[in-house]
Backbone as numpy.savetxt, mean C-alpha at the origin, in Angstrom:
# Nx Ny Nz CAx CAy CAz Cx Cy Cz
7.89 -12.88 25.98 7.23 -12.70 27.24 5.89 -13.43 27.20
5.62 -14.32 28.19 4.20 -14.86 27.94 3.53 -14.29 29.19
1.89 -14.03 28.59 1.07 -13.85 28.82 0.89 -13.32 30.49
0.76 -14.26 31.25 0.86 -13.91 32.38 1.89 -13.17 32.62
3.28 -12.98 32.29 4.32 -12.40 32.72 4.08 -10.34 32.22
3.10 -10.92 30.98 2.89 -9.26 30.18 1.80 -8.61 31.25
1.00 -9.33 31.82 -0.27 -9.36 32.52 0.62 -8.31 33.81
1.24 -8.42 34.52 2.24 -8.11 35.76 2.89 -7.18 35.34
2.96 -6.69 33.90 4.54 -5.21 33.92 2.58 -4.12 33.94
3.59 -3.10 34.05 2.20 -1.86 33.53 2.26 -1.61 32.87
1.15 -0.79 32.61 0.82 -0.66 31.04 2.00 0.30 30.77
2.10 1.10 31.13 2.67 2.16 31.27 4.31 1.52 30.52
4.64 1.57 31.16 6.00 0.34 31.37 6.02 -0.28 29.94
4.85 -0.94 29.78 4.95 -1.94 28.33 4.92 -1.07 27.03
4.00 0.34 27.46 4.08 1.35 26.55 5.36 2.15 25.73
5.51 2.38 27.15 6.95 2.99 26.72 8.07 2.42 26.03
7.82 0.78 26.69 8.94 0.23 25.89 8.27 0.03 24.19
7.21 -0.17 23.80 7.02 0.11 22.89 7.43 1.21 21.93
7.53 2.18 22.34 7.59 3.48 21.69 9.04 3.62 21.18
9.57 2.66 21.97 11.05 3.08 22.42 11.79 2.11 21.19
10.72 1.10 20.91 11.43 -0.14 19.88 11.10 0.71 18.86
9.71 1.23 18.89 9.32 2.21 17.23 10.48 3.36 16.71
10.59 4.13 17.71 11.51 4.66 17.40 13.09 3.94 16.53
13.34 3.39 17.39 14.81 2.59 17.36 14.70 1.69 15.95
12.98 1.27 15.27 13.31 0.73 14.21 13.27 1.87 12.78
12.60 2.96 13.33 12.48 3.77 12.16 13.72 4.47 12.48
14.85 4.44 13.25 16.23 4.99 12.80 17.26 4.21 12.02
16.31 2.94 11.45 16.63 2.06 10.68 16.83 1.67 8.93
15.23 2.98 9.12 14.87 2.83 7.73 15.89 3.46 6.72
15.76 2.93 5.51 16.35 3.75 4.66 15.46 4.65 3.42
15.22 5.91 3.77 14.49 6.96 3.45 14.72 7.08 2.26
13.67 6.92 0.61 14.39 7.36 -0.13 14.58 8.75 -0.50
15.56 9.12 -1.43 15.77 10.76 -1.78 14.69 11.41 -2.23
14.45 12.63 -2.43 13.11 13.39 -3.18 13.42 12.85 -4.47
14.12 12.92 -5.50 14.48 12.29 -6.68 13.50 10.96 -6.92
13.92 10.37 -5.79 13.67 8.58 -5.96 12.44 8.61 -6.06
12.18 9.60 -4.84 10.48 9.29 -4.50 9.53 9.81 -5.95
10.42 11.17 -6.23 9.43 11.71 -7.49 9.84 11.05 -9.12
10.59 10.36 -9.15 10.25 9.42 -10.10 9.63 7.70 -9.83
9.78 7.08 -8.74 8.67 6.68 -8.42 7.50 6.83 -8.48
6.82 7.85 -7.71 5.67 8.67 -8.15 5.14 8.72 -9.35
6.11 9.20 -10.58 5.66 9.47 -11.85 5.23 7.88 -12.67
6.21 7.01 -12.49 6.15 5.84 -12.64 4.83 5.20 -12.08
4.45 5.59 -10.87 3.18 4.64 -10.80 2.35 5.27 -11.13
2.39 6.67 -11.60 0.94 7.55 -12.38 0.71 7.03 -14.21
1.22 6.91 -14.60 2.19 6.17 -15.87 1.38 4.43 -15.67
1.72 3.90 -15.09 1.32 2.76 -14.80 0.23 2.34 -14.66
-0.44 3.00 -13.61 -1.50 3.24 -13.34 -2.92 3.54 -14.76
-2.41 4.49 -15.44 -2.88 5.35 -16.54 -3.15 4.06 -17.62
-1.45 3.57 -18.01 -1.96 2.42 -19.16 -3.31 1.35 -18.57
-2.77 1.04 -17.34 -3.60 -0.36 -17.27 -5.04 0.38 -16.85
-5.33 1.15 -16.21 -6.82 2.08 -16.98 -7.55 1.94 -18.11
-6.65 2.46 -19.24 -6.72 2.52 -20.24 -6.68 0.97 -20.76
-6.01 -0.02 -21.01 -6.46 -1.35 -21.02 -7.51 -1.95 -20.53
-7.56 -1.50 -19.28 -8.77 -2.01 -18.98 -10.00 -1.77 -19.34
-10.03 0.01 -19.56 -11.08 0.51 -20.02 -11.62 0.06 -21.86
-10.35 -0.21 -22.20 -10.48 -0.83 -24.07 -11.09 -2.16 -24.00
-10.78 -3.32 -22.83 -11.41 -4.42 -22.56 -12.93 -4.10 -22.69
-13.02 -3.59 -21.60 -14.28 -3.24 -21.27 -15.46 -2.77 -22.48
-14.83 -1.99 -22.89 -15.74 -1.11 -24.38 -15.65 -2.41 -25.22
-14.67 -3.10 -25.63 -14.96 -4.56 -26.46 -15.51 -5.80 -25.94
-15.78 -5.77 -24.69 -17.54 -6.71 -24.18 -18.08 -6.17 -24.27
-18.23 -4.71 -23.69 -19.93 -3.96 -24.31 -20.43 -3.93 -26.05
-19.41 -4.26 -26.56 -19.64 -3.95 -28.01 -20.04 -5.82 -28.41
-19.39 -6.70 -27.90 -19.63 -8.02 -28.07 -20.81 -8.19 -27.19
-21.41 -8.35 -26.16 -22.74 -8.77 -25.71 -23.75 -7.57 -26.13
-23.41 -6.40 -26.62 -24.67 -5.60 -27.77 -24.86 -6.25 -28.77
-23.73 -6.80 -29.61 -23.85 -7.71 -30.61 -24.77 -8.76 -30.29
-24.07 -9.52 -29.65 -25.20 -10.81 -29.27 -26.47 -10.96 -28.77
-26.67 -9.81 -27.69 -28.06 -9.60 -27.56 -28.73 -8.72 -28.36
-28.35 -7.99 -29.39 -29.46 -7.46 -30.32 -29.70 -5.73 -29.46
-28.76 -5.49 -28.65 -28.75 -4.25 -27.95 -28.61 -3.05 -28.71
């Protein structure tokens, strides 16, 4: 629909049909199971946790290398 032509429906009108596509695409989705979702879940807490933890071991070994070097 261009511009001018969207300009001419009502809002109203353009709304609804909106609502109407939202709907119609989320009877689309595919929902996963409680299962899926809660090992998912666990998996990105897990995930999450190591690379923390990596990151946080990085981190403590530059603070320990520029204390070194600057005499800190």
């Amino acid at each position: 629909m261009r511009r001018q032509d969207a300009a001419k429906v009502p809002i109203i009108s353009r709304l609804s049909s909106y609502f109407r596509e939202v709907i119609g695409e989320l009877k689309k989705v595919v929902w996963p199971t409680r299962e899926e979702t809660r090992r998912l879940t666990i998996m990105v807490i897990i995930v999450a946790a190591v690379v923390g933890l990596f990151l946080g071991a990085i981190d403590l070994g530059f603070t320990h290398l520029v204390n070194l070097f600057l005499g800190g």
